[in-house]
C-alpha positions in Angstrom: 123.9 124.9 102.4 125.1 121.5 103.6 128.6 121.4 103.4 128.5 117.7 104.0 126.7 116.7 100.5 128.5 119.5 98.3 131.8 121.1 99.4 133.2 124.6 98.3 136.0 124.8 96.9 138.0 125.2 93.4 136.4 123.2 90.4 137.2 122.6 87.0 134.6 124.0 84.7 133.8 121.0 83.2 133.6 119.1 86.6 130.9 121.5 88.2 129.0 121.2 85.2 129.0 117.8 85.6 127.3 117.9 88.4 124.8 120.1 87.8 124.2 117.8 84.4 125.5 114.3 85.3 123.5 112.5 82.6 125.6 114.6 79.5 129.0 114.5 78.4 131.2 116.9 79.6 131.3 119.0 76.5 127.6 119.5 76.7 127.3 119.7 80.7 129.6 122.7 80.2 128.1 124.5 77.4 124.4 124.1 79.7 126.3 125.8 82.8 127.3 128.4 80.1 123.9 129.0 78.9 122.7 129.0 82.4 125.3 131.8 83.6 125.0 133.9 80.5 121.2 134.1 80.8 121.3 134.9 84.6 120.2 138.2 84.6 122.6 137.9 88.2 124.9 135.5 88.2 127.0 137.3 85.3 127.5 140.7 86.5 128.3 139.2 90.1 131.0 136.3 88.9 132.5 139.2 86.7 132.7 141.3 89.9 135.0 138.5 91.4 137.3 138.2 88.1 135.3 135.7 85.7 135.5 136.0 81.9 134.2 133.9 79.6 136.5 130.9 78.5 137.9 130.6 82.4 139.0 126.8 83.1 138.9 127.1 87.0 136.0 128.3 89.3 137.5 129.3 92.9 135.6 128.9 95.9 133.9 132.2 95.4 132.7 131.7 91.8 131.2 128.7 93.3 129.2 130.7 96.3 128.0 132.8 93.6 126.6 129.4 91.3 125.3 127.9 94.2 123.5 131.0 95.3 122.0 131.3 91.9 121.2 127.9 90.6 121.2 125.8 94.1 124.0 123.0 94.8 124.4 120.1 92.3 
Protein backbone atom coordinates (compact mmCIF):
# COMPACT_ATOMS: atom_id res chain seq x y z
CA UNK A 1 0.00 0.00 0.00
CA UNK A 2 1.40 3.43 -0.87
CA UNK A 3 0.80 5.61 1.94
CA UNK A 4 1.73 8.58 -0.20
CA UNK A 5 -1.46 8.30 -2.77
CA UNK A 6 -4.14 7.12 0.03
CA UNK A 7 -3.46 7.73 3.76
CA UNK A 8 -4.99 5.65 6.76
CA UNK A 9 -6.72 7.20 8.94
CA UNK A 10 -10.51 8.00 10.32
CA UNK A 11 -13.11 8.72 7.38
CA UNK A 12 -16.46 9.66 7.27
CA UNK A 13 -18.59 7.07 5.66
CA UNK A 14 -19.69 9.07 3.02
CA UNK A 15 -16.16 10.47 2.34
CA UNK A 16 -14.54 6.97 1.72
CA UNK A 17 -17.23 6.07 -0.36
CA UNK A 18 -16.55 8.90 -2.28
CA UNK A 19 -13.64 7.76 -3.18
CA UNK A 20 -14.10 4.57 -4.09
CA UNK A 21 -17.20 6.13 -6.36
CA UNK A 22 -16.20 9.70 -7.25
CA UNK A 23 -18.54 9.99 -10.17
CA UNK A 24 -22.00 9.50 -7.76
CA UNK A 25 -23.40 11.58 -5.23
CA UNK A 26 -22.65 10.91 -1.93
CA UNK A 27 -25.95 9.21 -1.04
CA UNK A 28 -25.38 6.69 -3.67
CA UNK A 29 -21.36 6.36 -3.21
CA UNK A 30 -22.44 5.27 0.19
CA UNK A 31 -25.11 2.94 -0.38
CA UNK A 32 -22.47 1.10 -3.26
CA UNK A 33 -19.74 0.80 -0.25
CA UNK A 34 -22.75 -0.75 1.62
CA UNK A 35 -23.58 -3.14 -0.93
CA UNK A 36 -19.96 -3.88 -1.46
CA UNK A 37 -19.37 -4.63 2.46
CA UNK A 38 -22.54 -6.58 2.99
CA UNK A 39 -21.91 -8.90 0.12
CA UNK A 40 -18.22 -9.50 1.10
CA UNK A 41 -18.32 -12.85 2.15
CA UNK A 42 -14.97 -11.23 4.41
CA UNK A 43 -15.03 -7.96 4.92
CA UNK A 44 -18.35 -8.19 7.19
CA UNK A 45 -17.43 -10.60 9.76
CA UNK A 46 -13.87 -8.97 10.02
CA UNK A 47 -15.15 -5.08 10.39
CA UNK A 48 -17.67 -6.57 12.97
CA UNK A 49 -14.71 -8.17 14.78
CA UNK A 50 -13.23 -4.49 15.22
CA UNK A 51 -16.79 -3.01 16.43
CA UNK A 52 -18.69 -2.08 13.11
CA UNK A 53 -22.55 -2.17 12.90
CA UNK A 54 -24.43 -1.14 10.29
CA UNK A 55 -25.56 2.55 10.29
CA UNK A 56 -21.82 3.66 11.81
CA UNK A 57 -20.87 7.36 10.57
CA UNK A 58 -17.10 7.06 11.17
CA UNK A 59 -14.56 4.31 9.85
CA UNK A 60 -11.26 4.43 12.18
CA UNK A 61 -8.00 3.61 10.80
CA UNK A 62 -8.59 -0.06 11.30
CA UNK A 63 -12.03 -0.34 9.56
CA UNK A 64 -10.09 1.21 6.74
CA UNK A 65 -7.12 -1.60 6.77
CA UNK A 66 -9.81 -3.95 6.61
CA UNK A 67 -11.66 -2.04 3.19
CA UNK A 68 -8.50 -1.61 1.70
CA UNK A 69 -7.47 -5.16 2.17
CA UNK A 70 -10.73 -6.28 0.64
CA UNK A 71 -11.62 -3.92 -2.07
CA UNK A 72 -8.03 -2.28 -2.84
CA UNK A 73 -7.39 1.73 -2.09
CA UNK A 74 -9.63 4.28 -3.77
Amino acid sequence: MNEETFKVRAYGYGELAQLYCPHVTKKSASAQLHRWINESETALPRLEKLGYKSGIRLFTPAHVRVIIDEFGEP
